[in-house]
C-alpha positions, 0 to 999 in steps of 0.5 A: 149850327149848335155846338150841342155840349154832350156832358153839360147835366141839368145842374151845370146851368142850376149852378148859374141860376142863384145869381140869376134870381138874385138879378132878376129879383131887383129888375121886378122890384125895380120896374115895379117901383118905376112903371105907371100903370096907366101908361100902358103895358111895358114891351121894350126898353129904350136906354135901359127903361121899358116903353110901351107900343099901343100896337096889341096888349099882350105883354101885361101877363109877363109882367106880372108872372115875373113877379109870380115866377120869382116868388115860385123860385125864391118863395119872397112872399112881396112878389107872389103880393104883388103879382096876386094883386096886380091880376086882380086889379089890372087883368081882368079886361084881358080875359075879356079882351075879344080883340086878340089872339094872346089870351094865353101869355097874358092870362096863363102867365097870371091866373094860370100862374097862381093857380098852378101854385095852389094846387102844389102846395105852394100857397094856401088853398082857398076856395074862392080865390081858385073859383076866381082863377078858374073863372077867368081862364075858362072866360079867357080860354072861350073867348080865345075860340071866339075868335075863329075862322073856318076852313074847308075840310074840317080845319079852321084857326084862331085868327090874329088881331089883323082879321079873320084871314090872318093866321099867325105862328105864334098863337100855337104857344097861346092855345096853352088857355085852350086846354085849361079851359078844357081841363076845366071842364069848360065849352065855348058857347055859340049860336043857338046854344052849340057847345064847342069842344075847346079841345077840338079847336085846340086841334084843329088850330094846332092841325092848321098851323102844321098844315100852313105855317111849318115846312117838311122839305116835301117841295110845296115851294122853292123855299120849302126847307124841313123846320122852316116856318111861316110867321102869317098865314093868309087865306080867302075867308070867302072860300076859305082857300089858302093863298099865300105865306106872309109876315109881320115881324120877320124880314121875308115870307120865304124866310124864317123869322126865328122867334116864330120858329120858337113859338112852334119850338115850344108850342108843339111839344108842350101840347104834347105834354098835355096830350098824355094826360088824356084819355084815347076816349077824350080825344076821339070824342072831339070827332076831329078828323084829322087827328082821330086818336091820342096816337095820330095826334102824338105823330104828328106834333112830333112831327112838327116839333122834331123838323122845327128842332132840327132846323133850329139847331142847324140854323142857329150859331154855335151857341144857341142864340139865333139872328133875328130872321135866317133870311136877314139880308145883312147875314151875307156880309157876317161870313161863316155866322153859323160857325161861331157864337152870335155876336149881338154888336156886329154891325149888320143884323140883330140877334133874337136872345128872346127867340133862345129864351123860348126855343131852350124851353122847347128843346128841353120838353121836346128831348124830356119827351122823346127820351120817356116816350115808349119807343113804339109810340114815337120815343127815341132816347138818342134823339130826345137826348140831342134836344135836350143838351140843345136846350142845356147849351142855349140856356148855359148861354142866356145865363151868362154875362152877355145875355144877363143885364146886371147894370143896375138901372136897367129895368131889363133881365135878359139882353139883346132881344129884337120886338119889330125889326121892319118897323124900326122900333128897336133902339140902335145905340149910338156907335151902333149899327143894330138894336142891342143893350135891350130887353122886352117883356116876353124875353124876360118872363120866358127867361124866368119861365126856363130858369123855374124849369130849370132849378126844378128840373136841378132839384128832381121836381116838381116838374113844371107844367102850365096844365097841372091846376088839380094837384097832380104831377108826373 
């Protein structure tokens, strides 16, 4: 369980996070100058240098929104260049890409990116470069809903690259592409010239993942543990019948791979952000049963993100950095793991330093949330503030000397993250029994996504959001 440390301030990671930009200043100049484009989109490091795996494209976004993050962190103008042209050159087959459910990593990270910074100010506003933005994530955002499976009910899911049965955790963060098209004022069009609400398929994919993807200690099996979650769905597409948990990447569908339980660990709560800057009228329009007002959408994201927090924290060693899957079978022979920090070298099972990476970020929003919530509608300081020192104590641990890759040829920035531990496609070092040493691109680009939280949250603001694109901020 997190040791959760109560007097840790906003500050006392800020204090650690000027060395980390220094850092992660070189590891984006350095796989910059090394990487060939043609090769592919970097995922992993092998020996310190990143590799690519042709099994989805879906890393090629946090690539170049490091360098978008770095220049928003230090204001080093060659970064924002860099990560302005590379979406111009290299990301346009993403925002058209129908073959994927991860529109919103890869176009977020990059469009969403620089058009945030145009509407605070921090490059200059030009009309034809925020249209082109604003195109591309209306395209990416539409053709995220294409890819669409209905479900009896009223409910239905954006399906996953391994076929229209396939339901997977992880896409709760991407829906992120959902509500910018929205905000953008954005329908998708299909047959015979239906307009399909955006918004309502962002709530009907988030009302389905909650439904089959996350667990409430209610019995619905024998593994049915409050914050458990599920990393595949798999349903009947004939009928539309669920049919049983699955996975990919964690180790049992009975048991929780860590970083999908991230995914809905941010997801949740960042939608909930978003939902506050709509209108009760905005929101019953989409004439989705399930969640019918701004206030049922409210309860139950919440719902969903405090029981994903709580197993979160429980689940996780004392310093906030989990293993690879609760259910890992070499987790029996590391005693009492819960009870003291991770230990990345053991020699059983891998921890997930990229799964602490985008949990902290959840908890943070999560606790932010709840602590400004109007008690009536949900809020609770005591709770929000657990959360939030849950994030302060995880993210205290990413910024230390274990977690940072400060050897300089590494082209990593944040150590010890595990892609595919089924597959085998981790490097395990020699003298080791379990991948460690390593970096993968979505743990670095959510490692500089919390760092930017951070030094803004240190510095009063602004505060960071993927949905602020017209000028405004809370």
């Amino acid at each position: 369980m997190i040791n959760i440390d109560y007097d840790l301030k906003p500050t006392a990671p800020a204090e650690r996070l000027e060395r980390f930009f220094e850092l992660s200043g070189r590891k984006t100049e350095l796989l910059r100058r090394n990487w060939n484009p043609e090769k592919g989109t970097p995922v992993f490091t092998i020996d310190g240098e990143y590799t690519t795996r042709g099994w989805t494209e879906w890393t090629q976004g946090f690539v170049y929104g490091n360098a978008i993050y770095q220049f928003d962190a230090t204001g080093a103008e060659r970064f924002l260049e860099y990560g302005r042209k590379s979406t111009i050159d290299e990301m346009a087959t993403h925002v058209s890409h129908f073959g994927v459910h991860d529109h919103g990593f890869n176009n977020v990270s990059t469009y969403g990116n620089l058009l945030r910074l145009m509407a605070e100010g921090r490059i200059s506003e030009d009309l034809w470069q925020r249209r082109f933005y604003e195109l591309a994530l209306k395209i990416s955002g539409a053709v995220q809903a294409a890819r669409w499976t209905s479900l009896p009910n009223d409910l239905g899911y954006i399906y996953t690259f391994n076929g229209p049965h396939s339901l997977f955790v992880d896409t709760m963060r991407t829906l992120r592409v959902l509500a910018l098209g929205y905000r953008l004022g954005h329908v998708y069009m299909g047959e015979q010239d239906e307009r399909v609400s955006l918004l309502r398929r962002l709530l009907q994919h988030a009302e389905t993942t909650a439904r089959y993807s996350v667990y409430y200690g209610t019995g619905r099996d024998s593994y049915d543990l409050r914050g458990r979650t599920v990393h595949e769905v798999i349903f009947n597409v004939n009928n539309g019948v669920y049919r049983c948990p699955s996975t990919q990447q964690g180790y049992s569908p009975f048991s929780t791979w860590t970083r999908g339980l991230s995914w809905v660990l941010a997801g949740y709560p960042e939608q909930l952000e978003f939902i506050e800057t709509l209108s009760d009228e905005e929101v019953a329009s989409t004439g989705f049963s399930h969640l019918p007002n701004k206030d049922a959408v409210r309860a139950r994201f919440l719902e969903v993100a405090q029981a994903a927090a709580d197993f979160y924290i429980e689940h996780t060693p004392t310093d906030g950095v989990p293993y690879w899957d609760t259910g890992a079978p070499g987790l029996a022979h590391l005693g009492d793991y819960l009870d003291r920090p991770a230990d990345p070298y053991n020699a059983y099972e891998p921890v997930d330093s990229s799964a602490a990476a985008i949990g902290a970020q959840g908890l943070l929003r999560l606790g932010r949330y709840l602590s400004t919530l109007d008690p009536a509608r949900g809020g609770d300081a005591e709770a929000g503030r657990r959360y939030t020192q849950a994030g302060l104590t995880i993210a205290q641990t990413l910024l230390g000397e274990t977690y940072l890759s400060s050897e300089p040829h590494h082209e990593g920035i944040l150590l010890h993250s595990v892609y595919h531990r089924p597959n085998g496609w981790d490097k395990v070092h020699e003298g080791q029994k379990v991948p460690n040493g390593e970096s993968c691109m979505w743990g670095d680009y959510h490692m500089m996504e919390l760092a930017v939280y951070l030094k803004r949250l240190a510095a009063g603001g602004p505060y960071l959001t993927f949905f602020n694109i017209d000028g405004g901020t809370d």
